[in-house]
C-alpha positions as CSV (number, residue, x, y, z in Angstrom):
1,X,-25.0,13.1,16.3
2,X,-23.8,13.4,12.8
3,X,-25.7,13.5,9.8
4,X,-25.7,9.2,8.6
5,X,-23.8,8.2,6.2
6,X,-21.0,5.4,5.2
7,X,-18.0,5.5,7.5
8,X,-15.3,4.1,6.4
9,X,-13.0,2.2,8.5
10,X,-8.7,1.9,6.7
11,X,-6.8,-0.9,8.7
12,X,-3.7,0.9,7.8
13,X,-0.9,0.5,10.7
14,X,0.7,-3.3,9.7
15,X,4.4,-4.1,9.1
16,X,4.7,-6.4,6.2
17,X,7.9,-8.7,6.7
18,X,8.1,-9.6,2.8
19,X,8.9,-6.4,2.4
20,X,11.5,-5.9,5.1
21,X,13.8,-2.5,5.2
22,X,11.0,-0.6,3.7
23,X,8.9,-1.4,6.5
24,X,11.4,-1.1,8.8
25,X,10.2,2.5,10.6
26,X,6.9,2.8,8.7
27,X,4.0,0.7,7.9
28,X,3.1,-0.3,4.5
29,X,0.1,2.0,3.9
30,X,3.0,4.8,4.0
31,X,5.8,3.3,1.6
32,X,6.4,5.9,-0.9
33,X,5.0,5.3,-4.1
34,X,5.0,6.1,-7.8
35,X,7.2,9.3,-7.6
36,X,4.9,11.4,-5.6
37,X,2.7,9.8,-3.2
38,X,2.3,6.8,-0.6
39,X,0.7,3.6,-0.7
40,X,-2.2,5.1,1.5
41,X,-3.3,7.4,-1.2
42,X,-5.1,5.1,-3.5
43,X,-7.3,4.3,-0.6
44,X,-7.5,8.0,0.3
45,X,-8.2,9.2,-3.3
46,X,-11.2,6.4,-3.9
47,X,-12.9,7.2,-1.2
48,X,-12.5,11.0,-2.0
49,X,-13.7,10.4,-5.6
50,X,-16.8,7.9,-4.0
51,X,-17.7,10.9,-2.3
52,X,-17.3,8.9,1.2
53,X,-16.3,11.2,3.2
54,X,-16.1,10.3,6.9
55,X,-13.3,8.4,7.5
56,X,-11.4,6.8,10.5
57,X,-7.8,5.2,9.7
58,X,-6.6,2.6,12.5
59,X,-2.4,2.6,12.6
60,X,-0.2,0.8,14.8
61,X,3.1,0.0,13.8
62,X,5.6,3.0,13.5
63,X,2.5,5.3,12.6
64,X,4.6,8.9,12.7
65,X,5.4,9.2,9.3
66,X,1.5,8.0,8.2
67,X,0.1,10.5,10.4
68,X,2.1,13.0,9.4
69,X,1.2,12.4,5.8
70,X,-2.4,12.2,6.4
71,X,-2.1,15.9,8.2
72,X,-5.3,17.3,8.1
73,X,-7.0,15.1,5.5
74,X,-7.0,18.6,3.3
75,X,-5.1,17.0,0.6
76,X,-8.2,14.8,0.3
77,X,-11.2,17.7,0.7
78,X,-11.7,15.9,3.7
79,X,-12.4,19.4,5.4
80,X,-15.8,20.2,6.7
81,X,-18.9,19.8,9.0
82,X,-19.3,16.3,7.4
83,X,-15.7,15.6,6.0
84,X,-12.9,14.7,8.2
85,X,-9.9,11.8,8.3
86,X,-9.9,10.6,12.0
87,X,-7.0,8.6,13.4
88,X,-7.4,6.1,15.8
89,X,-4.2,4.7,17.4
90,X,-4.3,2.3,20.0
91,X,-5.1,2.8,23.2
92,X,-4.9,2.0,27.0
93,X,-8.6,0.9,28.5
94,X,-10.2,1.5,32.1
95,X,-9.6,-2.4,32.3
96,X,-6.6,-3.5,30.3
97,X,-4.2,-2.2,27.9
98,X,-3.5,-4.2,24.6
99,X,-2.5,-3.1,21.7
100,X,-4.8,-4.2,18.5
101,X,-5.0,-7.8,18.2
102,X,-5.7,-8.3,14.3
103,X,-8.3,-5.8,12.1
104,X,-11.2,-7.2,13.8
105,X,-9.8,-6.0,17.2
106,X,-8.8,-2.9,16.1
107,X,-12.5,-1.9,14.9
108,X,-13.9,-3.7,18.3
109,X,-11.9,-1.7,20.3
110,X,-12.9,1.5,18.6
111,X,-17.0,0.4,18.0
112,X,-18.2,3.6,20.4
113,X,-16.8,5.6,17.4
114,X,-18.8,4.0,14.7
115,X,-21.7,4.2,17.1
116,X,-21.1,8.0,17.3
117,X,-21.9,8.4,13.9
118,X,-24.5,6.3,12.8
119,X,-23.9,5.0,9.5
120,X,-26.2,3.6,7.3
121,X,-23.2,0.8,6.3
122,X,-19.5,0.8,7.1
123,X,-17.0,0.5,4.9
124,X,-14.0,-1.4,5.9
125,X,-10.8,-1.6,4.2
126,X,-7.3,-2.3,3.7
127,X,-5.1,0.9,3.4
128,X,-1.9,-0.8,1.4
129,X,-3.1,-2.0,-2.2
130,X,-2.7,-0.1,-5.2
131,X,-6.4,0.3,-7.5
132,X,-8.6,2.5,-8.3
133,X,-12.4,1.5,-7.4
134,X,-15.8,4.0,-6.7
135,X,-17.0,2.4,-4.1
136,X,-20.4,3.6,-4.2
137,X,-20.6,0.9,-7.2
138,X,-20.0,-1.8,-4.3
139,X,-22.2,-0.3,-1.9
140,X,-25.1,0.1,-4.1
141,X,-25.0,-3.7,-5.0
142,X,-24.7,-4.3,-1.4
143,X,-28.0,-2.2,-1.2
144,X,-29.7,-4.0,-4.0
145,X,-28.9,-7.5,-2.6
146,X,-30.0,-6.3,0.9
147,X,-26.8,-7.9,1.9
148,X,-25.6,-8.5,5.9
149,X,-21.8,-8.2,4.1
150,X,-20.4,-7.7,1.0
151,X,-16.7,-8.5,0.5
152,X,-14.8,-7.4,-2.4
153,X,-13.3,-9.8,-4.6
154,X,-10.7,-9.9,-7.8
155,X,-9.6,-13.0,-9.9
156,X,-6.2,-14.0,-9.9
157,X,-4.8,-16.8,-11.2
158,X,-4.8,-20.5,-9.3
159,X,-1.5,-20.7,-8.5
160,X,-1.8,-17.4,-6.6
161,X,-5.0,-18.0,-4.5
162,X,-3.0,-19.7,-1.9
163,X,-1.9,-16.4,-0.7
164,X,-5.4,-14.9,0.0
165,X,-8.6,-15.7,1.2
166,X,-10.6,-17.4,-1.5
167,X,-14.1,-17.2,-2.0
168,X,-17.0,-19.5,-4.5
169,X,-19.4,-17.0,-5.5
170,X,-22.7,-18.1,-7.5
171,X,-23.3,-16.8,-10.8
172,X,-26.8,-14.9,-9.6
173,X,-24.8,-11.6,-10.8
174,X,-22.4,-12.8,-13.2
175,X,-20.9,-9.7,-14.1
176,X,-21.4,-7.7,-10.7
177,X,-21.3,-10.6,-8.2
178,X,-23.3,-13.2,-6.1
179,X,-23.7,-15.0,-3.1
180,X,-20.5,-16.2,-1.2
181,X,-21.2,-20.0,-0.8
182,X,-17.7,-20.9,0.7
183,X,-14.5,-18.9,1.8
184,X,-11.1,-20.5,2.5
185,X,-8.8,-17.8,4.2
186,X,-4.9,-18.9,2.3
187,X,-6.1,-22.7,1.6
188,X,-2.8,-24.9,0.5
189,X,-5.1,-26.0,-2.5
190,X,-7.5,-23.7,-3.3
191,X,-10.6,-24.5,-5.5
192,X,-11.9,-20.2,-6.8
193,X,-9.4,-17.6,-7.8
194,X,-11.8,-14.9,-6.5
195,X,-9.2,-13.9,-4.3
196,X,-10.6,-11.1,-1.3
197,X,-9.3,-7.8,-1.6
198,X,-10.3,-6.9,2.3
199,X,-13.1,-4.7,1.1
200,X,-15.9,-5.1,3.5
201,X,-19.2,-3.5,3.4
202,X,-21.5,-4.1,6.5
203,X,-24.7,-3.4,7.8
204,X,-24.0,-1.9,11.4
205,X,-25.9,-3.7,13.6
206,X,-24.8,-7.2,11.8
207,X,-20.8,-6.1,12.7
208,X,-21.6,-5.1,16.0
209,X,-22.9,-8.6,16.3
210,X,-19.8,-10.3,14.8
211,X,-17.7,-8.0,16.3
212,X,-19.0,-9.0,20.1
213,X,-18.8,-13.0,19.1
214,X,-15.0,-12.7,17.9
215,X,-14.1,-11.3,21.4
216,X,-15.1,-14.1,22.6
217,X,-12.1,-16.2,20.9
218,X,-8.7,-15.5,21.0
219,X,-8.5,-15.2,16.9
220,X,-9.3,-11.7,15.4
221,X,-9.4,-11.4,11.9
222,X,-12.4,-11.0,9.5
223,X,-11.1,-13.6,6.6
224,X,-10.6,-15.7,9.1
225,X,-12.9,-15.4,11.4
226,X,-15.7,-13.8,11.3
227,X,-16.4,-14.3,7.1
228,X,-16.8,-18.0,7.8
229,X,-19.0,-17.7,11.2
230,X,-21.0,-15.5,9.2
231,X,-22.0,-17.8,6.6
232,X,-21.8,-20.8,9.2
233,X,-24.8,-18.7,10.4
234,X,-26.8,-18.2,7.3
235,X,-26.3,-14.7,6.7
236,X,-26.1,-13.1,3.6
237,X,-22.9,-12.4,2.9
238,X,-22.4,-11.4,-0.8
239,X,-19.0,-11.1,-3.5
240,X,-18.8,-8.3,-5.5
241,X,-16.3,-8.6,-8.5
242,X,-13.7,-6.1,-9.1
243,X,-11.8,-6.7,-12.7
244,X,-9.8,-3.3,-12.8
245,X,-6.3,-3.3,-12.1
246,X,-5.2,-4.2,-8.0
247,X,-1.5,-4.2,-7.2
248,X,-1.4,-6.5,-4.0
249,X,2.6,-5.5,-3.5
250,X,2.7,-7.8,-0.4
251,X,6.4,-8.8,-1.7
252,X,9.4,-6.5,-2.9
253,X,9.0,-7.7,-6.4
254,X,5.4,-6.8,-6.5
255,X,5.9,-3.5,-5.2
256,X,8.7,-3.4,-8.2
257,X,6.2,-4.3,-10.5
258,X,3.6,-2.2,-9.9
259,X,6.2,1.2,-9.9
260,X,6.8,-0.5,-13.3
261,X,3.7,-0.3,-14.2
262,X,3.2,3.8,-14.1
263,X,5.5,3.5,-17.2
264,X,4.8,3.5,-20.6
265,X,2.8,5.0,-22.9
266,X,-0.2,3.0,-21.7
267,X,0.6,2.9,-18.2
268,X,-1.5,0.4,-16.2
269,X,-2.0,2.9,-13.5
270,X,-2.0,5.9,-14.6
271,X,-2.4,8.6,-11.6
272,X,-3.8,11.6,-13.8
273,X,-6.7,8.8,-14.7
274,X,-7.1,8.0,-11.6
275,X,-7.6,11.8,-10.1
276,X,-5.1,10.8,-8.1
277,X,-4.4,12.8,-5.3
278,X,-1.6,13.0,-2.7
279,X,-0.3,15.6,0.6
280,X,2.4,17.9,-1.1
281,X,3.3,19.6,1.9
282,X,4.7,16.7,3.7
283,X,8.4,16.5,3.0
284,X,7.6,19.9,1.3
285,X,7.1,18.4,-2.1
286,X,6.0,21.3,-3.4
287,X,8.5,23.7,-2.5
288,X,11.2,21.8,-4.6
289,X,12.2,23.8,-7.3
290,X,11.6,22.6,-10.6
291,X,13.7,18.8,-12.3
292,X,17.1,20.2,-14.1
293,X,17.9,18.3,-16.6
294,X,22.0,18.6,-17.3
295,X,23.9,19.2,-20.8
296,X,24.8,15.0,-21.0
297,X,21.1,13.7,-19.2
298,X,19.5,11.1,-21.0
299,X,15.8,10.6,-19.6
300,X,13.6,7.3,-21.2
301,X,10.5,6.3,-20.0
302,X,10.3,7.6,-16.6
303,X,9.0,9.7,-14.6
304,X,11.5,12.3,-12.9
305,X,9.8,14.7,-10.2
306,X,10.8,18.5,-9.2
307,X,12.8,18.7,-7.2
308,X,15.3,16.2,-9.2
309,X,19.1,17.2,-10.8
310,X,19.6,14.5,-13.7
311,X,23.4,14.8,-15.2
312,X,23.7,11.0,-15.9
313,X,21.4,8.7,-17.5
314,X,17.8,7.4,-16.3
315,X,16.0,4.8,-18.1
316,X,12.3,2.8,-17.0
317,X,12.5,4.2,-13.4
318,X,10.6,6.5,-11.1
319,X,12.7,8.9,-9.5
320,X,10.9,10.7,-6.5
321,X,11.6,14.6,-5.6
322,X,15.1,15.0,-4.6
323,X,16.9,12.9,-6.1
324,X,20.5,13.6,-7.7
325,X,21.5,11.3,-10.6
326,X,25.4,12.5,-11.2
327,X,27.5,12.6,-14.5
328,X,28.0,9.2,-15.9
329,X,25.9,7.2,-13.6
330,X,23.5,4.9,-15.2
331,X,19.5,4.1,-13.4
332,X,17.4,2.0,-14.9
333,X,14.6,-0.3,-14.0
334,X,14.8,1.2,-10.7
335,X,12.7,2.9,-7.8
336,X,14.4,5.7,-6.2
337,X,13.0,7.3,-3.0
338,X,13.3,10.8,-1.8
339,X,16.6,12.8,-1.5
340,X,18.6,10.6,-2.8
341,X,22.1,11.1,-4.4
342,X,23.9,8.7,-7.0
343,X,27.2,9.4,-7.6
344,X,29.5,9.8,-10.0
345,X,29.7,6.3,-12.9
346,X,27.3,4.8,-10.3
347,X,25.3,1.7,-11.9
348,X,21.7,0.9,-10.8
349,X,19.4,-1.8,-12.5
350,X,16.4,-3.2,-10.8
351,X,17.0,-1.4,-7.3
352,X,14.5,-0.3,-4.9
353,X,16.6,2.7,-2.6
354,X,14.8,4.1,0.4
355,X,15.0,7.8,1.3
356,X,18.5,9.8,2.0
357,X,20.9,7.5,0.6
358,X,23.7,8.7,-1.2
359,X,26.1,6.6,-3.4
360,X,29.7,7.3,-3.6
361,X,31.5,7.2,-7.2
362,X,31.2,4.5,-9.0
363,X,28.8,2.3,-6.8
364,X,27.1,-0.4,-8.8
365,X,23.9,-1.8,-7.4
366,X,21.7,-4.6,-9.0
367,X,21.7,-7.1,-11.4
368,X,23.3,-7.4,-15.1
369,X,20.9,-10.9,-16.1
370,X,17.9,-10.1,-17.9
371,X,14.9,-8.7,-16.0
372,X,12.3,-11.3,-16.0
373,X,15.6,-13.7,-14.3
374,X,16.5,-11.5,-11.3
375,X,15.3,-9.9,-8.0
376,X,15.2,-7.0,-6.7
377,X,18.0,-5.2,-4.6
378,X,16.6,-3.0,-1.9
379,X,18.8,-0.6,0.2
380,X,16.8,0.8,3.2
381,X,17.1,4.2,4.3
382,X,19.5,6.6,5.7
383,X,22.8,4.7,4.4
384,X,26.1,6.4,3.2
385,X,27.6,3.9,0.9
386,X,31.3,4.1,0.1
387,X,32.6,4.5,-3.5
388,X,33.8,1.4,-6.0
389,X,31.3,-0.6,-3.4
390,X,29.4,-3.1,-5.0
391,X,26.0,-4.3,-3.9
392,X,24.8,-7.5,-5.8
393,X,21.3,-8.5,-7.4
394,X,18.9,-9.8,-5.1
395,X,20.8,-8.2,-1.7
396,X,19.2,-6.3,1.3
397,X,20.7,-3.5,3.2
398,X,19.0,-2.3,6.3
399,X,18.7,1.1,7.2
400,X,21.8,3.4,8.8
401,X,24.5,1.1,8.6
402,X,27.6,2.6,10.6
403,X,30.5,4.1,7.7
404,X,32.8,1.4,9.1
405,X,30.1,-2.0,8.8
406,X,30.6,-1.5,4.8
407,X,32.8,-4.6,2.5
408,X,33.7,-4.1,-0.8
409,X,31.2,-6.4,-1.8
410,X,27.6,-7.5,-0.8
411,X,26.9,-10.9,-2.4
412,X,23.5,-11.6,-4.6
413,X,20.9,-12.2,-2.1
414,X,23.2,-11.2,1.2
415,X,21.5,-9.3,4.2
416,X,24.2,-6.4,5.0
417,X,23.0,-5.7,8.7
């Protein structure tokens, strides 16, 4: 048996549709982000910096390029008699075979593992938002309440709640939390902007229970499910407030946004802050040589990684390893993925480009209306798109489009399939 401790459970294998091509051949948890890393990493590096360090990540959809980020969980220090990152993919039973049926499946079907290592409490969480938390701040409040759950919740604003489950918490903590007294999972009118940020912190033996009563339904999600029978049953299920910064980036504009918001002087995430930490040696990120930075480059506010040849002109963007940006092409407001290569007079503004694209001269992708007015053009991976093509504000290209499938023109808001 191994030494008890918290065991932390990531739900990290869903496809979100909202944010279609990236998702395409890769769950969320393992969308590049910020320049360097993956979506999976702010989890990763909390828990690392919480000094949690047995860990078990559940994936399902398309998991290959998750797993092969995670490697050994080195990047992490999650190397040793105690420390290790476990994956848990689903699997085929004495008795039937299904794959994971929501999160609460996924940790039923894998209870003989938390059983193994008898925790004092299990952590579960969600392994695609973007914040930074110490966890053991949560799981000492659940301590002090003597709580059978303690969910982890941030305010956002009215309008939002709608797309999360909601939760009334009393005021017996005012500043750290309090008692859940009722939890709506995405109510149409919602009356609390303490919006869940699928942080869970159990008490073994009081999951076990509720993990053995969801089976018996054909429903299996915690918000859902098993929050509300919880409190139907008088536990004592407990809110703790988070205020710090949480990038939900469920849609393409949010995942936008919080790229956007590694710029500035006084970045809202800011990675070195953070201790941020990330696998270098997948897609040999740190054998890039260093960013070249031509005679004619013009480089504003952004962050440009090694790897990276910059001839043209780059403005407000983060622009991963890789990346070529050619003489007299213009990026700005943009997210470029790895090993990508802009042409030639190409224009980019407000573009999301997956990895291994390149761009033909004078390609112009995006918008020309003012930011706060426009969406987000997102070209998914793989794609060789011809020169003087023009890809319009708001369109959608799915990944590895055959040379002969491209027009001259993609409309604002077209799906090029």
């Amino acid at each position: 048996m191994l030494k008890p401790t918290t065991l932390a459970m990531i739900l990290a294998g869903s496809r979100v549709d909202e944010l279609n091509v990236l998702t395409c051949y890769r769950p969320k948890s393992a969308i590049p982000f910020g320049g360097i890393g993956r979506v999976i990493d702010f989890s990763l590096s909390n828990l690392m910096n919480s000094g949690i360090e047995q860990i078990a990540l559940l994936s399902q959809y398309r998991s290959f390029s998750l797993i092969k980020h995670i490697g050994t969980g080195a990047a992490w220090d999650m190397i040793g008699r105690y420390r290790h990152v476990s994956v848990l993919p689903p699997f085929q039973g004495s008795e039937e075979n299904d794959w994971y049926r929501g999160p609460a499946d996924a940790i039923s079907k894998n209870v003989d593992f938390v059983h193994y290592h008898a925790p004092e409490e299990v952590l579960i969480l969600s392994g695609d938002h973007i914040y930074k938390m110490d966890y053991q701040d949560m799981i000492d409040y659940h301590h002090k309440k003597d709580a059978d759950l303690t969910v982890a919740f941030t305010q956002v604003p009215i309008g939002d709640a709608h797309r999360f489950g909601v939760a009334k918490i009393d005021d017996e903590d005012s500043d750290q939390g309090g008692r859940i007294t009722d939890y709506w999972e995405k109510p149409a009118n919602p009356e609390s902007g303490w919006a869940s940020m699928t942080i869970l912190c159990f008490k073994p033996e009081v999951l076990y229970k509720a993990l053995e009563e969801n089976q018996k339904g054909d429903s299996y999600h915690f918000g859902k499910d098993i929050i509300p029978a919880l409190l139907k049953q008088k536990y004592k299920v407990y809110g703790y407030k988070f205020c710090g910064y949480w990038g939900y980036t469920r849609t393409v504009n949010e995942f936008w946004q919080s790229n956007m918001d590694l710029l500035g002087a006084e970045p809202k995430i800011d990675l070195e802050k953070w201790v941020f930490r990330t696998n270098l040696e997948h897609r040999r990120i740190r054998d890039n040589e260093p960013a070249f930075m031509g005679n004619n480059a013009v480089v504003k506010n952004s962050l440009v990684y090694n790897g990276c040849k910059i001839n043209g002109t780059v403005k407000n963007s983060v622009i991963f390893p890789g990346v070529h940006v050619e003489e007299g092409a213009v990026v700005e407001n943009s997210v470029i993925f790895f090993n990508n290569i802009i042409g030639e007079n190409c224009q980019f503004n407000k573009v999301v480009s997956d990895v291994n694209n390149i761009y033909k001269k004078n390609v112009v992708v995006g918008t020309n209306k003012e930011m706060e007015e426009s969406a987000v053009t997102v070209v998914g991976w793989n794609n060789t798109i011809p020169k003087n093509t023009e890809i319009g504000e708001g369109a959608t290209i799915y990944p590895h489009l055959p040379n002969g499938n491209w027009p001259g023109l993609v409309s604002s808001g077209e799906v090029l399939r």
